[in-house]
C-alpha positions as CSV (number, residue, x, y, z in Angstrom):
1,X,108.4,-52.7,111.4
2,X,108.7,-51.9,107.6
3,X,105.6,-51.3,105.8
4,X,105.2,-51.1,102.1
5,X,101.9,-50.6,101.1
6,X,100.9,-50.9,97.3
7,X,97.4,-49.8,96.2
8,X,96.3,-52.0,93.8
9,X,95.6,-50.4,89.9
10,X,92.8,-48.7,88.3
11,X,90.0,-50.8,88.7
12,X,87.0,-51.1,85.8
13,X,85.0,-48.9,87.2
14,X,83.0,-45.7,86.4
15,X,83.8,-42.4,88.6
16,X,81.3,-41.7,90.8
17,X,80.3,-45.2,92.0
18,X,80.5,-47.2,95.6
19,X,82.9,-50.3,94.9
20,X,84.5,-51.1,98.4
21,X,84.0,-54.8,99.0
22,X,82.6,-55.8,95.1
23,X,85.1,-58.0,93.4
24,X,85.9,-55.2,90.7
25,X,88.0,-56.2,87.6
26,X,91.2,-53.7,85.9
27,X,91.7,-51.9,82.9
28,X,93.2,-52.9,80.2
29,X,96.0,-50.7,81.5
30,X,97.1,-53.4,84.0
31,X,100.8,-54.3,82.6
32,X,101.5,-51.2,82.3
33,X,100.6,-49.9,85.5
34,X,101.5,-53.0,87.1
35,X,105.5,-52.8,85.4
36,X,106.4,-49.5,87.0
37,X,105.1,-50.9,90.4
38,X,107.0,-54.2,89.9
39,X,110.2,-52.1,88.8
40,X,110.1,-50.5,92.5
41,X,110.1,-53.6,94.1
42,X,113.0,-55.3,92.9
43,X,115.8,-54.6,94.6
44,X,114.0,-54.9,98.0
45,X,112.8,-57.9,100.5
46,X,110.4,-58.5,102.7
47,X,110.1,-61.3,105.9
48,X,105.9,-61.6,104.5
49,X,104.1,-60.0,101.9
50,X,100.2,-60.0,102.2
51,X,97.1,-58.9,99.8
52,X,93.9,-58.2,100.3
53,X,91.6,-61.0,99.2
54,X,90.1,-59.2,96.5
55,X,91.2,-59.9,93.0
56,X,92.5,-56.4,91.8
57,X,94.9,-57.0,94.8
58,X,95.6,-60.6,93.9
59,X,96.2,-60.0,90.5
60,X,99.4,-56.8,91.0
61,X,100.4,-59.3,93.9
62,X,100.8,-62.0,91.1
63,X,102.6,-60.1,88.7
64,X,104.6,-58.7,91.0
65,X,106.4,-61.9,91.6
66,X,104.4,-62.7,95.2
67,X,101.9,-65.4,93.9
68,X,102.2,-66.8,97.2
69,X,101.2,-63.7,99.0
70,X,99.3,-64.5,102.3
71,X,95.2,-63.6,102.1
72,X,94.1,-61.5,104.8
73,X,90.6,-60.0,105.2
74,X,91.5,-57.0,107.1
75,X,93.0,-56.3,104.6
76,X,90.1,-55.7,102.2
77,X,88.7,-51.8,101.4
78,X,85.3,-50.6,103.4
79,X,82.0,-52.7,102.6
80,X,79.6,-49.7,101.5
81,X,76.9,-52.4,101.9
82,X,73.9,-51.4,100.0
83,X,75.5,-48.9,98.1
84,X,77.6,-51.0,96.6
85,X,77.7,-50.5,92.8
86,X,75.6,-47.8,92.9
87,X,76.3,-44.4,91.4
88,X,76.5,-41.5,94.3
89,X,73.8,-39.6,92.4
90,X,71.2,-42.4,92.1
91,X,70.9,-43.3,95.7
92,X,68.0,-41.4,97.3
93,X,69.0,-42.9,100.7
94,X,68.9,-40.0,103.7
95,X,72.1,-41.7,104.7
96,X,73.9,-40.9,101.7
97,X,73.5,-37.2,102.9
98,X,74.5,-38.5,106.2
99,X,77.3,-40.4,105.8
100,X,78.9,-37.3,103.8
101,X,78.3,-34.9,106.4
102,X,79.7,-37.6,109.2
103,X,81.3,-40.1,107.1
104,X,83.2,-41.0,110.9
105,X,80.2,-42.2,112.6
106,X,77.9,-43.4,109.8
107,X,77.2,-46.6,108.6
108,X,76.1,-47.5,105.0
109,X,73.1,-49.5,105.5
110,X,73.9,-53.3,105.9
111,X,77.8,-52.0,105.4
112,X,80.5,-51.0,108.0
113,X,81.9,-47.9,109.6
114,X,85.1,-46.4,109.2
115,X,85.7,-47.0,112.3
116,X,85.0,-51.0,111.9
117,X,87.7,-50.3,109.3
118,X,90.0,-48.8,111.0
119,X,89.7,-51.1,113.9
120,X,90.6,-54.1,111.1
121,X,93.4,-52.5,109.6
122,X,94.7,-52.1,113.4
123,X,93.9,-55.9,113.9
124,X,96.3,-56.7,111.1
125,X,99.1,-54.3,112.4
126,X,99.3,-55.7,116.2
127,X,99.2,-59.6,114.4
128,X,102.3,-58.5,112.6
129,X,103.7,-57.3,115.7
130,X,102.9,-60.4,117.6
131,X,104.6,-62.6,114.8
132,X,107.7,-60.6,115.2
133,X,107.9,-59.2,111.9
134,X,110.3,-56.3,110.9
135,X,109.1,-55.8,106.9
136,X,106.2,-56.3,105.0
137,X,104.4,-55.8,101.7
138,X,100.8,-55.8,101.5
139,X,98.7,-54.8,98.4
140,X,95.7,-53.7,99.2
141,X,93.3,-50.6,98.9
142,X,93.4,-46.7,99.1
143,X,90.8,-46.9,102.3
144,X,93.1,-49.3,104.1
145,X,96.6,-47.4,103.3
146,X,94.6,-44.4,104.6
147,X,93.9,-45.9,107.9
148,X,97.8,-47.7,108.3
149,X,98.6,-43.6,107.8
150,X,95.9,-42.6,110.1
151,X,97.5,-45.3,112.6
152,X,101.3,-44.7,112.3
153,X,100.8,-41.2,112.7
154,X,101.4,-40.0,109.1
155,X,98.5,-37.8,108.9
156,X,95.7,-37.0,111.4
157,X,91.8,-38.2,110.7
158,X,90.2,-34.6,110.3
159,X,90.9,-35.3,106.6
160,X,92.2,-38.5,105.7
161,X,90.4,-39.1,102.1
162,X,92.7,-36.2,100.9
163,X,95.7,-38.3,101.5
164,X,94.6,-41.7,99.5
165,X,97.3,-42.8,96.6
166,X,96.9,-42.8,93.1
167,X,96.1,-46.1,91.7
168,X,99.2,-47.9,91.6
169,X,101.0,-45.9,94.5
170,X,103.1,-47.1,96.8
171,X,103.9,-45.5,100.5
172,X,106.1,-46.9,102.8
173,X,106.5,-46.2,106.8
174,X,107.5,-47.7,110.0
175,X,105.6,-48.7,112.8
176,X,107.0,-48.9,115.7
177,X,104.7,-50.6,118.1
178,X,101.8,-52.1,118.1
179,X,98.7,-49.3,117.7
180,X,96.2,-48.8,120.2
């Protein structure tokens, strides 16, 4: 199977700052940003094309020309739970310590691991599979093109967060089975 996988723009939010699951708006950059991904897609085409449900997503999807682009909640980047929003530096949390040291194995408080992600973004893969389809194009997050790498064997997990696209990036692969 095909896989295109567009990370959605810059999103309106300061550096620094937890914003996995919030509903986070663009900057006024969008068109622009959002032309030179449209300008890549043209010439190609796709048996589905899928978004996360989150409106940075939605909103490249739409201008892409895919306003019809199937929802999908696997789809969507790590909840950070109660850190959502919050600047790195203002959360006095012992887990924030923690989950920097182990990010693998620990879990935001009332958020999810990334291994819950993972396991999601592998959920989504094998129901592709099972639907029999041989391209797609989902818009969707940094974290969840990190884990479709981790998953296809593009790059190992020792150090994944070194190998999340720029805002706007696009990576394609091929998957050839279903993951385990």
């Amino acid at each position: 199977m095909k896989v295109t996988l567009i990370r959605h723009t810059t999103p309106d939010v300061p550096k620094g700052i937890f914003y996995g699951k919030t509903d986070v708006g663009v900057i006024s950059s969008f068109e622009e940003e959002a032309t030179i991904v449209k300008s890549s897609l043209s010439h190609k085409c796709f048996d589905s094309v899928f978004s996360s449900p989150r409106s940075r997503c939605l909103k490249l999807a739409h201008f892409c020309g895919y306003p019809h682009a199937i929802i999908d909640k696997d789809l969507a980047e790590m909840d950070f739970g109660e850190w959502e929003m919050k600047r790195f530096d203002e959360i006095t949390d012992q887990k924030l310590e923690d989950y920097f040291k182990d990010w693998k194995n620990t879990v935001p408080p009332g958020g999810e691991s990334f291994m819950n992600h993972n396991h999601r973004v592998k959920r989504f893969i094998n129901s592709c599979f099972e639907k029999g389809l041989e391209s797609i194009l989902v818009f969707t997050h940094g974290g969840t093109i990190m884990h479709f790498k981790i998953l296809c064997g593009m790059i190992n997990d020792s150090r994944p967060f070194d190998h999340i696209p720029l805002f706007g990036g696009i990576v394609e692969t091929e998957i050839n089975h279903p993951v385990e």
